[in-house]
ROSE-4610 file (N, C-alpha, C; in Angstrom, 1 decimal, always signed):
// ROSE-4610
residu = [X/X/X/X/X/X/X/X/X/X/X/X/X/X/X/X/X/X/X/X/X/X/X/X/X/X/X/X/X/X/X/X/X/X/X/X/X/X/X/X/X/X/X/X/X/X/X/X/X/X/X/X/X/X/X/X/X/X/X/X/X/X/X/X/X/X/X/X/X/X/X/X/X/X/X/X/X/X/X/X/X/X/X/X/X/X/X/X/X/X/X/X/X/X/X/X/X/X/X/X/X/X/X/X/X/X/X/X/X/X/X/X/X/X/X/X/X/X/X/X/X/X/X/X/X/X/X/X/X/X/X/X/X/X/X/X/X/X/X/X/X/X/X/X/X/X/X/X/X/X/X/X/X/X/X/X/X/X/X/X/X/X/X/X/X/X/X/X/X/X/X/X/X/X/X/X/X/X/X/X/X/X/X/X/X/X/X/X/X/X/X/X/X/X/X/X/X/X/X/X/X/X/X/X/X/X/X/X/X/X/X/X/X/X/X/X/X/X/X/X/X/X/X/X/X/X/X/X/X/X/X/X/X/X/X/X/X/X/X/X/X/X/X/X/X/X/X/X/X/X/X/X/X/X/X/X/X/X/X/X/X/X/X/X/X/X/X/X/X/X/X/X/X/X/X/X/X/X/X/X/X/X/X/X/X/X/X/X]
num = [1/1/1/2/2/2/3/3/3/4/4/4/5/5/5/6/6/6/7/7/7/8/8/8/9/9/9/10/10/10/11/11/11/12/12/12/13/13/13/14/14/14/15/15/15/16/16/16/17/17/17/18/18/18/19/19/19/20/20/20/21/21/21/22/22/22/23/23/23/24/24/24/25/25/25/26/26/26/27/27/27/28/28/28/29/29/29/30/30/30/31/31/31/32/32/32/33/33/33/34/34/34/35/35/35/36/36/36/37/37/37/38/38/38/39/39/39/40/40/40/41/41/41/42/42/42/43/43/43/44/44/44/45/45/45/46/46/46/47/47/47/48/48/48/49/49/49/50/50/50/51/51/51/52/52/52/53/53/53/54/54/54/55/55/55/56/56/56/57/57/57/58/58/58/59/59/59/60/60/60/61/61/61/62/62/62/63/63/63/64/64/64/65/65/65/66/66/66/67/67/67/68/68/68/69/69/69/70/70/70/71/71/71/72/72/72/73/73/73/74/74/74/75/75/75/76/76/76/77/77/77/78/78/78/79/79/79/80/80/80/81/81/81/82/82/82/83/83/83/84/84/84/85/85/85/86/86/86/87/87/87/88/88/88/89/89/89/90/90/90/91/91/91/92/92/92/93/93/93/94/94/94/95/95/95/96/96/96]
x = [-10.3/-9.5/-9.0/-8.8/-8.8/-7.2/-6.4/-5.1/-4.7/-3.8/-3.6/-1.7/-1.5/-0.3/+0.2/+1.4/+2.1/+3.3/+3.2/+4.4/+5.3/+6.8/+7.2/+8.1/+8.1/+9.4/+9.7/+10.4/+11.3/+11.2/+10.8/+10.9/+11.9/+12.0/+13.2/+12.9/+14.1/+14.1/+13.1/+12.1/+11.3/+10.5/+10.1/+9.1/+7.6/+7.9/+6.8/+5.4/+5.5/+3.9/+3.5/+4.7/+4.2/+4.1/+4.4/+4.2/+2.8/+2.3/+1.2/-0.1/+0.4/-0.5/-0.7/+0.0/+0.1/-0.5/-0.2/-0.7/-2.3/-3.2/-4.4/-5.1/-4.4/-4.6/-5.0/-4.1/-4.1/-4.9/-5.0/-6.1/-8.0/-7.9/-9.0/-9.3/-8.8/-8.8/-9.2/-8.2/-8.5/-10.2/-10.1/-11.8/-12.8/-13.1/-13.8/-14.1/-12.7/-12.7/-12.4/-12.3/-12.2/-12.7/-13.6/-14.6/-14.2/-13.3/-12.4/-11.4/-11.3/-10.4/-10.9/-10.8/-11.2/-10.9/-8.9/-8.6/-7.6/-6.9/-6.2/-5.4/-4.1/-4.5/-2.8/-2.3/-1.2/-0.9/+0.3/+0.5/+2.4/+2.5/+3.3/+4.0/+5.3/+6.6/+6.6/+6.6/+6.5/+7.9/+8.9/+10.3/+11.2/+10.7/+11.1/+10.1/+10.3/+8.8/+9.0/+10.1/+10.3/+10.2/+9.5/+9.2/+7.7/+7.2/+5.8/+5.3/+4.1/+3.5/+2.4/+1.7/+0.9/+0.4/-0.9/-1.8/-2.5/-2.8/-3.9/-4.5/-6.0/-6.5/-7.6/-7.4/-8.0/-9.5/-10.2/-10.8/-10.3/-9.3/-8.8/-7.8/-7.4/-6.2/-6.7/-7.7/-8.0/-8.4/-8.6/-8.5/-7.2/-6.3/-5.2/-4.8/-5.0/-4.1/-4.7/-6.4/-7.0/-6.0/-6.0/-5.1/-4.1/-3.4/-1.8/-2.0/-3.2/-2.8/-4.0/-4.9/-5.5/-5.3/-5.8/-5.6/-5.2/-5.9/-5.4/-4.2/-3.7/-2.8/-1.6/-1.7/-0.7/+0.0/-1.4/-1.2/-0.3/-0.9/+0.2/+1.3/+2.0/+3.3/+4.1/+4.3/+5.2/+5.2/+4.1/+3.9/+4.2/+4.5/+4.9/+6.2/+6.3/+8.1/+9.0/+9.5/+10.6/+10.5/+9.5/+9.5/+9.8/+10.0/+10.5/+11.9/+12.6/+13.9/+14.2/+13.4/+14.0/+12.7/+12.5/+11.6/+12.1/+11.5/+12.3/+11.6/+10.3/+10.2/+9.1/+8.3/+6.9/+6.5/+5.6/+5.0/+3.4/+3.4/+1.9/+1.6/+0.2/-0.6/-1.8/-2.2/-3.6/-4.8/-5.3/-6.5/-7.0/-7.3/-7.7/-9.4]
y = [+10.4/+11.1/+10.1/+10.4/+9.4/+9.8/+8.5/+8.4/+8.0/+8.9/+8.5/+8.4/+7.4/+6.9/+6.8/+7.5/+7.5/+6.9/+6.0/+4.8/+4.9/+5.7/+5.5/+4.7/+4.0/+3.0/+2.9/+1.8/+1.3/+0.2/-0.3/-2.1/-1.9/-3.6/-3.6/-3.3/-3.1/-2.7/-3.6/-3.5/-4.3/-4.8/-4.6/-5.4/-4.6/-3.4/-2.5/-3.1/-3.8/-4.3/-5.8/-6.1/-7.2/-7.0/-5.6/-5.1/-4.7/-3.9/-3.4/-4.3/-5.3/-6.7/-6.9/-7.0/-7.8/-6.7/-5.1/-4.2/-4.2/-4.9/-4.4/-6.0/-6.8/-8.0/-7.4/-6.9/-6.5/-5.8/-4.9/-3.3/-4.4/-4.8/-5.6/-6.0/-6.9/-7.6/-6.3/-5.4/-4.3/-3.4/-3.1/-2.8/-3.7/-5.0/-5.8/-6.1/-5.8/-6.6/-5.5/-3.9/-3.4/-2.1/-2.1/-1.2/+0.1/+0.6/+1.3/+2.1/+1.6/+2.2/+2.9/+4.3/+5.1/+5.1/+5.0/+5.5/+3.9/+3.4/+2.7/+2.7/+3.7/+4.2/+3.4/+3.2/+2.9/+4.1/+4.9/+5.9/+5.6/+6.2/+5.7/+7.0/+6.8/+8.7/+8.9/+9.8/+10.1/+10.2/+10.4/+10.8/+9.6/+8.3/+7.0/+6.3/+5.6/+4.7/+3.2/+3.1/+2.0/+2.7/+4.2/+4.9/+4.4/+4.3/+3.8/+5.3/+5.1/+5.8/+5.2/+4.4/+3.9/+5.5/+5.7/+6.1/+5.9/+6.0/+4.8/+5.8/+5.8/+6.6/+5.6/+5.8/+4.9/+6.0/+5.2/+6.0/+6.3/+5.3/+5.6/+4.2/+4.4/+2.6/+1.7/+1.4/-0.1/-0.4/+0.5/+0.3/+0.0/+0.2/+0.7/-0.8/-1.0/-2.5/-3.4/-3.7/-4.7/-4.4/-3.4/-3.7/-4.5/-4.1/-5.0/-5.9/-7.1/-8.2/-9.1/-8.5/-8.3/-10.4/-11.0/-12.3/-11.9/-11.1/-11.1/-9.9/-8.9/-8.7/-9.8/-10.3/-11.2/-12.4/-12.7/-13.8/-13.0/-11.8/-11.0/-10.8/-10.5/-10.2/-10.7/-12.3/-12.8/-12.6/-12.1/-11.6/-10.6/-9.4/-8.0/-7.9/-8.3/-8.1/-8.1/-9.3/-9.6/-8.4/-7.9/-6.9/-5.3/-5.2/-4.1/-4.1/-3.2/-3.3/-1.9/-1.2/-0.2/+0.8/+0.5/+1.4/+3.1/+4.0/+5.4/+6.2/+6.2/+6.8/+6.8/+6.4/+6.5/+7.3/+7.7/+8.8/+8.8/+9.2/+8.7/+9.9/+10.0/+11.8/+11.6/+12.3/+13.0/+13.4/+12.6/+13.7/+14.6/+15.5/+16.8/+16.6]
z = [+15.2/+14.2/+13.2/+11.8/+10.6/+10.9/+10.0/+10.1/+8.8/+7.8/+6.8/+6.8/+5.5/+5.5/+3.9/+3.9/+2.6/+2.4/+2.0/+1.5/+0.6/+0.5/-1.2/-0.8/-2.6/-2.5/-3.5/-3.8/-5.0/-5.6/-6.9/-7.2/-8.2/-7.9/-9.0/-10.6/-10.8/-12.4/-13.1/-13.7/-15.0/-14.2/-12.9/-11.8/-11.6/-12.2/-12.5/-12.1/-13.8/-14.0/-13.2/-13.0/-11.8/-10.5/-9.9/-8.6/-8.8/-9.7/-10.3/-9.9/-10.6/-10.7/-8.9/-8.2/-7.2/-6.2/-6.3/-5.7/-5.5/-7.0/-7.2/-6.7/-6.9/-5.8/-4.6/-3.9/-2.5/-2.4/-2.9/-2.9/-3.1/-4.0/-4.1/-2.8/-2.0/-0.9/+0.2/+0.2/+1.4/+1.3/-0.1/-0.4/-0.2/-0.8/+0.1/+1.8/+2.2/+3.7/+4.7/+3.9/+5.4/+5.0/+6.0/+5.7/+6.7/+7.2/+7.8/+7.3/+5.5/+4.9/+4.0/+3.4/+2.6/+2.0/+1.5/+0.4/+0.6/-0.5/-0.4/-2.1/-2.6/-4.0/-4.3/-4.9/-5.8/-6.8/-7.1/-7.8/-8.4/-9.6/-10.2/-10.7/-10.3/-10.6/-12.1/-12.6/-14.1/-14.3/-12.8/-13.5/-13.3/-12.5/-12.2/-12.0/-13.2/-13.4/-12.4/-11.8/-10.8/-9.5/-9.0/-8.0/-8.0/-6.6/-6.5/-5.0/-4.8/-3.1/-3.3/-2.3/-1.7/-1.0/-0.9/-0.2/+0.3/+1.7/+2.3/+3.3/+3.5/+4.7/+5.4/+6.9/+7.7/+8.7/+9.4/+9.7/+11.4/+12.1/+12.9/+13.2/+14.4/+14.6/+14.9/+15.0/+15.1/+13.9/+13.0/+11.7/+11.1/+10.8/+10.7/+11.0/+12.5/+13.5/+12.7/+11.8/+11.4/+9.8/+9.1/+7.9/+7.9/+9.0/+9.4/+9.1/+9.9/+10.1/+9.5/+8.6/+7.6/+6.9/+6.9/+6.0/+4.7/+3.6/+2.4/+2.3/+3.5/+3.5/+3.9/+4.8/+4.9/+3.7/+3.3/+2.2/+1.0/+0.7/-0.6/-0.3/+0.9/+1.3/+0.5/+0.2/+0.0/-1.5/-2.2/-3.6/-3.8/-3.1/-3.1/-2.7/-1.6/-0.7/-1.6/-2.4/-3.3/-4.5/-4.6/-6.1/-5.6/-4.0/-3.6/-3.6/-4.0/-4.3/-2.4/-2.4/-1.6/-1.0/+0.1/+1.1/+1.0/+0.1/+0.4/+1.5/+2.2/+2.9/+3.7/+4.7/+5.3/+6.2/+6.1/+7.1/+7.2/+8.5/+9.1/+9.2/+8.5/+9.1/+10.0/+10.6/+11.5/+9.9/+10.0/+9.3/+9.5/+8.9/+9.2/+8.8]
């Protein structure tokens, strides 16, 4: 069964287009290198433009466990982490 995951959060004020940047780094890396992952999308709040959700769909958890710990996920961390100002909410679904 596929496992999908919806991420919202928060960057800091004016960090927008540099989270953006550093998002499509990552996303690049995840398309290349993991062939397990279907969707992997960046989406942006029309009513807080420093609101972000990650969408991500896997095809199951060992997919999922290789994202984690993923090399070019790891390496961006330290490019992303600081431009999050606030984790608002995550939730993991069942694919249907």
């Amino acid at each position: 069964m596929g496992i999908g995951l919806v991420v919202r959060l928060k960057v800091h004020p004016g960090k927008g287009a540099a989270f953006e940047e550093a998002f499509a780094v990552q996303a690049a890396g995840v398309r290349a290198n993991e062939p397990g992952n279907k969707l992997y999308q960046l989406v942006r709040s029309r009513e807080d433009k420093d609101v972000y959700v990650v969408m991500e769909l896997y095809d199951g958890e060992a997919d999922l466990a290789t994202h984690r710990d993923a090399p070019h996920m790891v390496e961006n961390r330290g490019r992303i982490g600081p431009l999050v100002a606030e984790r608002l909410g995550f939730e993991i679904f069942d694919a249907c």
